[in-house]
C-alpha positions as CSV (number, residue, x, y, z in Angstrom):
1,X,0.0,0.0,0.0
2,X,1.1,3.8,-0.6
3,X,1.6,6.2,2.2
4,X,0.4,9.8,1.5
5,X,1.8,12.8,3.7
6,X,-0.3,16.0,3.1
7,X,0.9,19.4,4.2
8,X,-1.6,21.5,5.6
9,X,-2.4,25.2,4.6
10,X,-2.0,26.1,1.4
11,X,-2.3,22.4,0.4
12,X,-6.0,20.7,2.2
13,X,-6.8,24.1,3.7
14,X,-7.0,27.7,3.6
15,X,-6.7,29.6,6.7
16,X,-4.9,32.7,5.6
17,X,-7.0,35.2,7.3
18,X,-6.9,33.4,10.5
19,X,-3.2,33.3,10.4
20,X,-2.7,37.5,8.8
21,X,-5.2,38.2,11.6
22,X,-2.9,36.3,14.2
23,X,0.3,38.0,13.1
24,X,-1.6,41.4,13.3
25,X,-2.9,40.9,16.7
26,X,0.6,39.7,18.1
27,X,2.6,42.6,16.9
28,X,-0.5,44.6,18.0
29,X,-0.9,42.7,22.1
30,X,3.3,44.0,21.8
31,X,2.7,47.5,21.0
32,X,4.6,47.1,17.6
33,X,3.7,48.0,13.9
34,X,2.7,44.3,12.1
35,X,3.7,43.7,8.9
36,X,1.6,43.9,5.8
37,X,-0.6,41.2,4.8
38,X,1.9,40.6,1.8
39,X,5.3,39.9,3.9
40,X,3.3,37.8,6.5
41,X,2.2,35.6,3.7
42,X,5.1,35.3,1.7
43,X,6.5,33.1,4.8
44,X,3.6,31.1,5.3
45,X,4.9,27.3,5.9
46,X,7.9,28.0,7.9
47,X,7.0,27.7,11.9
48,X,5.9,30.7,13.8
49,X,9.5,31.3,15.6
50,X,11.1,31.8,12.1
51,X,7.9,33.9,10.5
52,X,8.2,36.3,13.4
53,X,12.0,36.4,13.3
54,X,12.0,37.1,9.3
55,X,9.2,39.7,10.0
56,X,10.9,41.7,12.3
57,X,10.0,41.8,16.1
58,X,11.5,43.3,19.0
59,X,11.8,41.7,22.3
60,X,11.4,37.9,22.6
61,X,9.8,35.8,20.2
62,X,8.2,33.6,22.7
63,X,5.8,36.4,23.7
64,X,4.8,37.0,20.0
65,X,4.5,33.0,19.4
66,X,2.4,33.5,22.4
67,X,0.2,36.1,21.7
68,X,-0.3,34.6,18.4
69,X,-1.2,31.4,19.4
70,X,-3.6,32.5,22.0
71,X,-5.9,34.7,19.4
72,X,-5.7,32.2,16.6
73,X,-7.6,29.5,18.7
74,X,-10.6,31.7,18.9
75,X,-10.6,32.4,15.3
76,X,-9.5,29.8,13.9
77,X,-12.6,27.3,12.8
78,X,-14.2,30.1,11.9
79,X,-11.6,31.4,9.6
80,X,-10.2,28.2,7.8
81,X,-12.1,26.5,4.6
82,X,-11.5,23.1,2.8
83,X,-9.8,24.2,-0.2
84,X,-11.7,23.2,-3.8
85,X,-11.7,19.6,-4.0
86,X,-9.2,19.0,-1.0
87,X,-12.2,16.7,0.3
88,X,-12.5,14.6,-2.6
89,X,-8.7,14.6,-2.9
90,X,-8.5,12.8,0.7
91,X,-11.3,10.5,0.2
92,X,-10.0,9.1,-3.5
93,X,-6.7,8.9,-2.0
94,X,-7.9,7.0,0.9
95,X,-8.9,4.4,-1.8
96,X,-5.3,3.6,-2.2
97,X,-3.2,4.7,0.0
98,X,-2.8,5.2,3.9
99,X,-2.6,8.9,5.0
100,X,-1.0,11.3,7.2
101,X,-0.2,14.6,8.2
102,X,3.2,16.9,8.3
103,X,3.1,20.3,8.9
104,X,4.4,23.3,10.8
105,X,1.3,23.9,12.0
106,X,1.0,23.3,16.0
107,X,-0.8,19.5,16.0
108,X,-3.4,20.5,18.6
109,X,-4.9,23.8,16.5
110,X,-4.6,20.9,13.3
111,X,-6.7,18.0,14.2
112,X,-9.0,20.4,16.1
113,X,-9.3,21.7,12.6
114,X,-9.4,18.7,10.6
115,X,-12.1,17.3,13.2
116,X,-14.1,20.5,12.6
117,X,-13.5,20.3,9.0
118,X,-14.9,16.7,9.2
119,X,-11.9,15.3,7.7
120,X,-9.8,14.1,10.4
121,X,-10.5,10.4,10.8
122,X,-9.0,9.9,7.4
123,X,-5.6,10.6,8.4
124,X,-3.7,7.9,10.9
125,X,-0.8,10.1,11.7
126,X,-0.8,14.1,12.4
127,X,3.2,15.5,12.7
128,X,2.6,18.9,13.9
129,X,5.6,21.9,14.9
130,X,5.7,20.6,18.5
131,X,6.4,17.1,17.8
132,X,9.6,17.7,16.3
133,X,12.9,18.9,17.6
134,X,13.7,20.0,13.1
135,X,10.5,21.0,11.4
136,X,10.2,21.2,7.3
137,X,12.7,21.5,5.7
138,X,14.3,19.2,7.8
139,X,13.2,15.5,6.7
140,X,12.5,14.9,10.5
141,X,8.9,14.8,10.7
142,X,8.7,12.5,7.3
143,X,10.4,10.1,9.1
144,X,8.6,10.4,12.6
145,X,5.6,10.0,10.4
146,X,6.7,6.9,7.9
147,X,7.9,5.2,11.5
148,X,4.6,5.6,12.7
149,X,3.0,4.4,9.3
150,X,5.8,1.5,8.7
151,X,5.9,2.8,5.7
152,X,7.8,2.0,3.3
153,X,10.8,4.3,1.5
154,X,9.9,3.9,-2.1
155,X,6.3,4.0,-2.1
156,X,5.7,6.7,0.1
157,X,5.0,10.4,-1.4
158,X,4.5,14.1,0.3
159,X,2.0,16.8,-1.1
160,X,2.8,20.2,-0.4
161,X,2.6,23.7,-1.9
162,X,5.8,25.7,-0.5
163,X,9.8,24.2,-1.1
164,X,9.9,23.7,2.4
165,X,7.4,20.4,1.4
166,X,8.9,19.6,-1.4
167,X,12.7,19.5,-0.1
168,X,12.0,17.6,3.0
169,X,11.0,14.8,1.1
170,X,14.1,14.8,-1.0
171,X,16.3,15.0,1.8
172,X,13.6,12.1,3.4
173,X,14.4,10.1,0.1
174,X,10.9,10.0,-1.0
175,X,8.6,11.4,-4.1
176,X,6.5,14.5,-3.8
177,X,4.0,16.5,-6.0
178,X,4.5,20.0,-5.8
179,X,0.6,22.0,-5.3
180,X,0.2,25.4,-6.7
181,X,-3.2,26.0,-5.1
182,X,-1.1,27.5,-2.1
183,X,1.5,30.1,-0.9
184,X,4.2,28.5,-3.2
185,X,5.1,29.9,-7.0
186,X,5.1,26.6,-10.0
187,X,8.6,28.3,-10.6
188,X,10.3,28.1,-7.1
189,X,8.5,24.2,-7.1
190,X,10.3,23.2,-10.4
191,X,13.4,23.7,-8.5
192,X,12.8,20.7,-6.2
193,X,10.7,18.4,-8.2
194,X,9.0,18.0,-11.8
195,X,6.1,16.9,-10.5
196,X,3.9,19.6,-10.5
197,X,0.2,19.6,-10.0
198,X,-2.6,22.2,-9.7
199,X,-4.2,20.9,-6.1
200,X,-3.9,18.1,-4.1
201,X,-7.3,16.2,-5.9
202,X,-4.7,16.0,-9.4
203,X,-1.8,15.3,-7.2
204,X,-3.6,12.0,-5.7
205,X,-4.5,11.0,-9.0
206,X,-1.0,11.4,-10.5
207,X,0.6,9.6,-7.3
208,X,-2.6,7.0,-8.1
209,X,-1.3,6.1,-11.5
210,X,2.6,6.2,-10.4
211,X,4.9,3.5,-9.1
């Protein structure tokens, strides 16, 4: 059987407003200027210690993370949609393949979103930021995932939308599809892999027809 690893936002969901309005509110609890809506999006995918740090803070980080983390609960469901066809795409791929999760995202804020969402009894495995000492692009939380799955090297693939995806799973020696439906441009993809896809529901279908 084939082992699927989704990313999360930009890839299954959107929950960009929930996440701009988190940033804004942080720098705002701090009594600092946030960053446009823009910049905060261009880092989307990396964990929140790194967003803040390549935004520009002052003081500790930790407070920001914080402050962040303790708005975007509240808002959170209400903010964050299934993208087009990311519901079909996890219930053909379930057909064929065992799932999981990897992202940056904390695990407790995702599978209180994908059980919200209604999708999270499809997925056995959830790797979230906290469960990992090196998150994406580090090929650590592949592997913490596949160990969990027993899965196995060559027929295990990752679905993502940002390079961060894309180049854990080289460096986790397995095959990927690059999404553009997220924050990630086709042209920075190509760079990782040729395997290209508009969302995750033609992603599950080219991994479907693909040793």
């Amino acid at each position: 059987m084939k082992t699927i690893l989704f990313d999360l936002d930009g890839t299954l969901i959107d929950s960009t407003d929930a996440i701009v309005e988190g940033f804004e509110v942080a720098y705002d609890s701090l009594g600092q200027i946030p960053p446009n809506k823009t910049d905060i999006i261009k880092h989307v995918g990396y964990p929140l210690e790194i967003m803040f740090e390549r935004l520009g803070m002052r003081g500790n980080v930790a407070d920001y993370v914080r402050a962040y983390k303790e708005h975007y609960r509240t808002i959170s469901k209400a903010k964050t949609t299934l993208l087009p066809f990311a519901k079909e795409a996890i219930d053909t791929a379930s057909q064929y393949a065992q799932l999981g999760i990897v992202t940056t995202k904390t695990s407790r804020f995702s599978q209180e979103l994908l059980e919200h969402l209604g999708i999270l009894n499809y997925f056995k495995v959830l790797i979230g930021r906290e469960n990992v000492t090196h998150p994406k692009p580090d090929p650590e939380p592949i592997y913490k995932a596949m160990e969990q799955l027993k899965a196995k090297k060559q027929k295990t693939w990752m679905i993502g939308d940002t390079i961060l995806d894309i180049d854990a799973a080289n460096k986790a020696g397995i095959k990927s599809v690059g999404v553009v439906c997220g924050y990630g441009s086709r042209q920075e993809l190509l760079r990782y892999t040729k395997n290209i896809r508009a969302d995750a529901y033609e992603a599950v279908y080219f991994i479907r027809d693909n040793t």
